[in-house]
C-alpha positions as semicolon CSV with decimal commas, in nm:
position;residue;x (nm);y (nm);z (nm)
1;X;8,108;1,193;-4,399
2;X;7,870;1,356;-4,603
3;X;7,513;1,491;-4,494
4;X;7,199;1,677;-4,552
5;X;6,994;1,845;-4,315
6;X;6,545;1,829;-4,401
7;X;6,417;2,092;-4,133
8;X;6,169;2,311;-4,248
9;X;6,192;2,561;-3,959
10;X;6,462;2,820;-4,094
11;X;6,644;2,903;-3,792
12;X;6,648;2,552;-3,651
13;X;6,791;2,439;-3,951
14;X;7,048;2,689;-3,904
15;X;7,126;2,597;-3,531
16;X;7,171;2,264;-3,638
17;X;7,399;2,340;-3,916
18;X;7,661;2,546;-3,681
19;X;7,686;2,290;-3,443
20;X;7,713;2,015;-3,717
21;X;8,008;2,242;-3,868
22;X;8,163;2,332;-3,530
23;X;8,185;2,006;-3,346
24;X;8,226;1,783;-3,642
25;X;8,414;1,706;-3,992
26;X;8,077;1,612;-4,132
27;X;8,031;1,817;-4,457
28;X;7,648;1,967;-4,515
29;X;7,631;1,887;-4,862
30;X;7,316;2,093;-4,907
31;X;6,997;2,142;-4,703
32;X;6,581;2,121;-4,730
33;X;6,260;2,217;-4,627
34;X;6,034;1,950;-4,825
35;X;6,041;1,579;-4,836
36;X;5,957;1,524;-5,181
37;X;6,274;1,725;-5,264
38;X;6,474;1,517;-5,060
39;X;6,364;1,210;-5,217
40;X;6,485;1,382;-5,608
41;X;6,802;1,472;-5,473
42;X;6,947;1,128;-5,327
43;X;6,850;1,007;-5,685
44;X;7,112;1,184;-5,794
45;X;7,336;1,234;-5,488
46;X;7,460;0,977;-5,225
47;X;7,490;1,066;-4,859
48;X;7,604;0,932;-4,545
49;X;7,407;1,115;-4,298
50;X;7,007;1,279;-4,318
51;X;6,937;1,471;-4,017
52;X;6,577;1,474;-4,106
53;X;6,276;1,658;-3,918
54;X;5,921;1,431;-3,894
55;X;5,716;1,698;-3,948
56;X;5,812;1,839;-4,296
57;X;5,554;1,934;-4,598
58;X;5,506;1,731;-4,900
59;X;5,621;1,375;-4,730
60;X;5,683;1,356;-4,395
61;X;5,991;1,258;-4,193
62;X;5,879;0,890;-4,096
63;X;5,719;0,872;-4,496
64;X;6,044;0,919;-4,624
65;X;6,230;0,751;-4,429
66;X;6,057;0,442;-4,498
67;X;6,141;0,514;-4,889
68;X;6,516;0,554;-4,787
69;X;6,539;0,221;-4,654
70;X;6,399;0,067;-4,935
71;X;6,760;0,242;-5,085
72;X;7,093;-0,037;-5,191
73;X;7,268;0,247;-5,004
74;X;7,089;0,351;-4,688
75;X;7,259;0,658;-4,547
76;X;7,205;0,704;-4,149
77;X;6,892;0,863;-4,038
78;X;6,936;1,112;-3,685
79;X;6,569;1,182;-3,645
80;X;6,564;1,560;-3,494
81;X;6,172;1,668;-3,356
82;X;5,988;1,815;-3,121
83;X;5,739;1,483;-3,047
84;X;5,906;1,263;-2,849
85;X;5,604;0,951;-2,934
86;X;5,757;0,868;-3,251
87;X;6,063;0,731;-3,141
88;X;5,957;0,409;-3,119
89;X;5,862;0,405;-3,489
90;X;6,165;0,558;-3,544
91;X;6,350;0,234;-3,387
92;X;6,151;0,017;-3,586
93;X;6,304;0,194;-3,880
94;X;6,676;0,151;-3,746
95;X;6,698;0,484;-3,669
96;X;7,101;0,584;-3,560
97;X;6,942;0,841;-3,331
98;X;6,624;1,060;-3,173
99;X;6,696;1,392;-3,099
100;X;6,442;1,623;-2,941
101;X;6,395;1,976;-3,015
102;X;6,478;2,232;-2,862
103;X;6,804;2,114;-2,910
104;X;7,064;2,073;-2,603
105;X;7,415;2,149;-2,780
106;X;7,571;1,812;-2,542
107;X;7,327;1,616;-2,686
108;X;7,414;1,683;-3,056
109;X;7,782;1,687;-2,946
110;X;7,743;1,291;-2,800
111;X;7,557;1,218;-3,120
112;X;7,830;1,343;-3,367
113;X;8,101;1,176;-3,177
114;X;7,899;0,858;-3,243
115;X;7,839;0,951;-3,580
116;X;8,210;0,993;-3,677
117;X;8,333;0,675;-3,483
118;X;8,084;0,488;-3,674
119;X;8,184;0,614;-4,026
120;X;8,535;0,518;-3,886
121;X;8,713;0,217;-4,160
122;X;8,758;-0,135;-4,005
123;X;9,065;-0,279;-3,950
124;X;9,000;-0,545;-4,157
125;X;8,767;-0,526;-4,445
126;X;8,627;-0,852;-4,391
127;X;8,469;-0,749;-4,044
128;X;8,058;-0,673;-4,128
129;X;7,931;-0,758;-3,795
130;X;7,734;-0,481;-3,655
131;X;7,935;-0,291;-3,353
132;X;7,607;-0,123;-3,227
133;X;7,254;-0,195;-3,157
134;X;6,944;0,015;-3,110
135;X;6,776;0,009;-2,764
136;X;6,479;0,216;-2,659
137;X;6,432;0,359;-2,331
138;X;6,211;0,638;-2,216
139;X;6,114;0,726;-2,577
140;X;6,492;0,756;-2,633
141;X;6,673;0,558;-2,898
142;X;6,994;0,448;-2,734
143;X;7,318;0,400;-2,957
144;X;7,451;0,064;-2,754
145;X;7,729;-0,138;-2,820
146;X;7,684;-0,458;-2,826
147;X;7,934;-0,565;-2,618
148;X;7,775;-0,388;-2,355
149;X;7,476;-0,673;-2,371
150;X;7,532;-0,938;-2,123
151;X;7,193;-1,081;-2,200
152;X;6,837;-1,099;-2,335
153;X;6,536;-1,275;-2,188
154;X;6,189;-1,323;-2,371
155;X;5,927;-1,177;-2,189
156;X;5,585;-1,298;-2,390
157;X;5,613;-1,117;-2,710
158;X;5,888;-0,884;-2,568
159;X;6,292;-0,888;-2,504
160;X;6,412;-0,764;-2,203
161;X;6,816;-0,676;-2,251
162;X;7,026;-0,690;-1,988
163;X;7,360;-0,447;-1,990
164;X;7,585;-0,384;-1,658
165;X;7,384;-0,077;-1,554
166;X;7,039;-0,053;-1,739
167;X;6,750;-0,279;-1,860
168;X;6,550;-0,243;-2,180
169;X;6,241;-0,368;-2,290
170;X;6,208;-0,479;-2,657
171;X;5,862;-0,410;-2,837
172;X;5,992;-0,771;-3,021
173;X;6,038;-1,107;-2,995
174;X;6,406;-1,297;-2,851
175;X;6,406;-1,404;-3,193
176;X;6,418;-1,139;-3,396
177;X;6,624;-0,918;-3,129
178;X;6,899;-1,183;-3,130
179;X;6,888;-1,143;-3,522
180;X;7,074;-0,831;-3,508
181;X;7,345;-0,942;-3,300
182;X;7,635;-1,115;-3,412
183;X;7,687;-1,500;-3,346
184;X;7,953;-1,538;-3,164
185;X;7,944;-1,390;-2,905
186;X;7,566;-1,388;-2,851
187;X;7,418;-1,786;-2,808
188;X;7,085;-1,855;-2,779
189;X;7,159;-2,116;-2,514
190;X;6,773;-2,157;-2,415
191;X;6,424;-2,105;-2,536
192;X;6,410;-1,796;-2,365
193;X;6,750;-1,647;-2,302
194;X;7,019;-1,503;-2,559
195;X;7,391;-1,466;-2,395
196;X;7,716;-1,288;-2,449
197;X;7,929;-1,552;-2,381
198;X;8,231;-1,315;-2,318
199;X;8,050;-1,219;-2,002
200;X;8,047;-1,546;-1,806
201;X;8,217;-1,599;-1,559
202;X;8,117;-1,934;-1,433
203;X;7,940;-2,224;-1,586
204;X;7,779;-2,432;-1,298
205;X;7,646;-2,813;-1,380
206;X;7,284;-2,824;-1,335
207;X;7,012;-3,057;-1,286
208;X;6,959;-3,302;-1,641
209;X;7,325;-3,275;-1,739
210;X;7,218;-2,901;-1,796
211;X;7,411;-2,612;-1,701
212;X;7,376;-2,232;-1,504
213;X;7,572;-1,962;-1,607
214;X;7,691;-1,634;-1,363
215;X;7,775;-1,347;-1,556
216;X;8,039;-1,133;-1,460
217;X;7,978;-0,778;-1,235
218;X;7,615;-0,892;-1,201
219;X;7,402;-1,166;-0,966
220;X;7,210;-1,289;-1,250
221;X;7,173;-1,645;-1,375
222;X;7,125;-1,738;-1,710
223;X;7,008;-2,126;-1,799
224;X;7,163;-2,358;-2,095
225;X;6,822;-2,565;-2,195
226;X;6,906;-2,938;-2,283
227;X;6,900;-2,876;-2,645
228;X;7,145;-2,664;-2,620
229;X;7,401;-2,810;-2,434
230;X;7,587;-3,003;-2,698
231;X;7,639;-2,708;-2,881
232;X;7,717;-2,489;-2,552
233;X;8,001;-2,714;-2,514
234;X;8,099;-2,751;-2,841
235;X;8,129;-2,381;-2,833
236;X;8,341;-2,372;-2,455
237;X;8,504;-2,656;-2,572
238;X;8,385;-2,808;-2,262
């Protein structure tokens, strides 16, 4: 994988680059201080990784990243600061990760093993689904995979996912959560619930031919609406 590095603090640049280069085989293809720079050289240059700063002259780190998603080829953006109240903009820009300064050397480690197991080649070529999601928690973006959702439940205007261990709360609609996920395994089986249908473990008849489903390693219950039943059984060849 190839990357560039926008910091405009010298010596944290510099930190960042020998732990980069000592706990991964991503390449530093060149490094800046200035956003508007950044912007001429992936013109001209195509990367797979920006490890960019938010607070950089000329254009700053959220500016340009907003420009670099407007790209055909959008290379993954590991947002490294110091203010920790931008990660949720940062999410909302499908940020790969948040790292705060200073910087904690495990951290950057976790993050670069992420890094180089995403950049990995599918076994088959065909396979585009996304692997991860994007949660937020505690101003934290948190690289998930998505089989680690059992569900999502609106909440008003929010989503609140559901893994084994943790909860997070969605600044977003069911809707457009359950966008990013790939269908299978995720169902929308009612108005307000999205679930991973590998995680049931029971499907109990309900009241109006409707059904409840138990998940697996957790109490929770998760209804199939009446609309939805035809195709829930359609789908568990029920």
């Amino acid at each position: 994988m190839k990357a560039i590095i926008v910091e405009d603090e010298f010596l944290a640049q510099q930190e960042l680059r020998w732990m980069i280069e000592q706990h991964s085989q991503i390449a530093i293809d060149a490094c800046f201080d200035d956003g508007l720079e950044v912007l001429k050289y992936l013109q001209q240059h195509r990367v797979d990784v920006i490890f960019l700063d938010i607070n950089i002259p000329s254009l700053d780190g959220m500016m340009l990243a907003k420009n670099i998603s407007l790209f055909a080829h959008k290379p993954l953006i590991v947002f490294i600061t110091a203010w920790k109240e931008h990660a949720v903009d940062a999410f909302e820009l499908d940020a790969f990760d948040y790292i705060l300064k200073p910087y904690h050397e495990g951290r950057i480690v976790t993050m670069l093993r992420k890094l180089e197991a995403h950049g990995l080649p599918q076994k088959s070529s065909n396979n585009t689904a996304p692997q991860t999601v994007n949660l937020v928690k505690d101003e934290r973006i948190i690289v998930t995979d998505i089989q680690d959702i059992y569900y999502i439940e609106a909440s008003e205007k929010l989503s609140i996912v559901y893994t084994r261990r943790e909860t997070f709360v969605m600044s977003m609609s069911i809707s457009e959560f359950c966008n990013r996920l790939p269908d299978p395994p995720f169902f929308r089986c009612h108005r307000s619930f999205c679930v991973n249908i590998s995680k049931i473990r029971e499907i109990e008849p309900w009241f109006n031919n409707t059904y409840v489903l138990k998940l697996r390693d957790m109490a929770a219950q998760v209804p199939v609406s009446r609309s939805r039943v035809k195709t829930f059984r359609q789908l568990m060849r029920l």
